[in-house]
C-alpha positions, 0 to 999 in steps of 0.5 A: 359712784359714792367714795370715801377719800383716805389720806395722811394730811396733804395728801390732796384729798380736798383737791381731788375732790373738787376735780372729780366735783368738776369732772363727774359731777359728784358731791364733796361732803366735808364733816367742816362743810356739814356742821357749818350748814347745819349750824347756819340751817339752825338746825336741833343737831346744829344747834347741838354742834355749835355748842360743842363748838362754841365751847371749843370742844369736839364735836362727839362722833354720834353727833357727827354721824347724825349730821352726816345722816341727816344730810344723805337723807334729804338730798339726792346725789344723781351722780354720787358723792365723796366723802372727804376728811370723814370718817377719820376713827374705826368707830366712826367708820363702823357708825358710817356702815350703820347709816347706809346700811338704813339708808339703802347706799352703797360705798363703792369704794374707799380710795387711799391717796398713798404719798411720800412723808417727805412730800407732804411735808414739802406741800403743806409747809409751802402752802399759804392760806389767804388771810380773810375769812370769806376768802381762804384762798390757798397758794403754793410758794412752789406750785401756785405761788401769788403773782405779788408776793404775800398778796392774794390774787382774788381780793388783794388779802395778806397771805399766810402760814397757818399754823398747822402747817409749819413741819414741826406741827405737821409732822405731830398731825402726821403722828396723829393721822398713823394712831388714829386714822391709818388703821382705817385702810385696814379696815376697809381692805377687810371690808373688800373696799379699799383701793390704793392710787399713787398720790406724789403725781398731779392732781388731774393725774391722781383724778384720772387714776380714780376714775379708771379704777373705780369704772 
């Protein structure tokens, strides 16, 4: 079973993710996780994106679907994998169509995690993020709060706000995710992939939803 995970910020693509990681032993591949690995590999396209990055700018989309490319190439994924956070434009997703095609792999569905604007704005502006860097542990003040307050529980760090996740600064990604990558869940309805879940639920709910779904 071989996903992409669509879904405005907060919607709980990453949490989903790792429960579906845990409940089917599927891959996550995150384009963060990618470029970090292939940098740290010292690869020539690593290399290539760490200078983008080092510069501060974007990494371009070939680079990217090249990385993406590379990585599904060398590895076997017995029990599939999910592509969280990627791809997040049209170009991307017609260059990502491309790669499988050559590769032989079949998407087998495009699942868009649907939640209210309200709610997202509730989750991120509650969440806290660990402030050391080999941690980033994240909590919720609501959900998953710290047993001390502001102290995290796995090695004793400040938490914080980010600040990408005040509600003014969430609501311009929110703006960002409708012009860029919304128009994505038009795409793969065309191309007879798309599968819409109820995501205001729990996460072991909105896994299980998935998962009968999909089989």
């Amino acid at each position: 079973m071989n996903l992409i995970l669509l879904g405005a910020p907060g919607a709980g693509k990453g949490t989903v993710s790792k429960l579906l990681v845990e409940k089917k032993g599927m891959v996550q591949i995150s384009t963060g996780d990618i470029l970090r690995g292939a940098i740290k590999e010292g690869s020539d396209l690593g290399k290539k994106a760490e200078g983008f990055m080092t510069r501060g700018e974007l990494v371009p989309d070939q680079l990217i679907l090249d990385i993406i490319e590379e990585k599904l190439s060398k590895e076997k994924f017995p029990n599939g994998f999910i592509l969280d956070g990627f791809p997040r434009t049209i170009p991307q997703a017609e260059g990502l169509k491309k790669i499988m095609s050559r590769l032989s792999i079949k998407i087998n569905a495009a699942v868009d995690l649907i939640v209210d604007e309200n709610e997202i704005v509730k989750r991120l502006s509650s969440r806290r993020t660990c402030s050391n860097s080999d941690c980033q542990a994240i909590y919720n003040v609501f959900s998953k709060p710290t047993k001390k307050e502001g102290i995290c529980d796995l090695c004793g760090s400040p938490v914080v706000q980010r600040s990408d996740e005040t509600e003014d600064a969430i609501k311009v990604r929110l703006n960002t995710y409708k012009e860029k990558t919304a128009p994505l869940v038009d795409y793969y309805k065309n191309e007879g992939l798309l599968k819409s879940i109820d995501a205001n639920k729990g996460s072991d709910k909105v896994c299980e939803s998935i998962i009968s779904t999909i089989e």
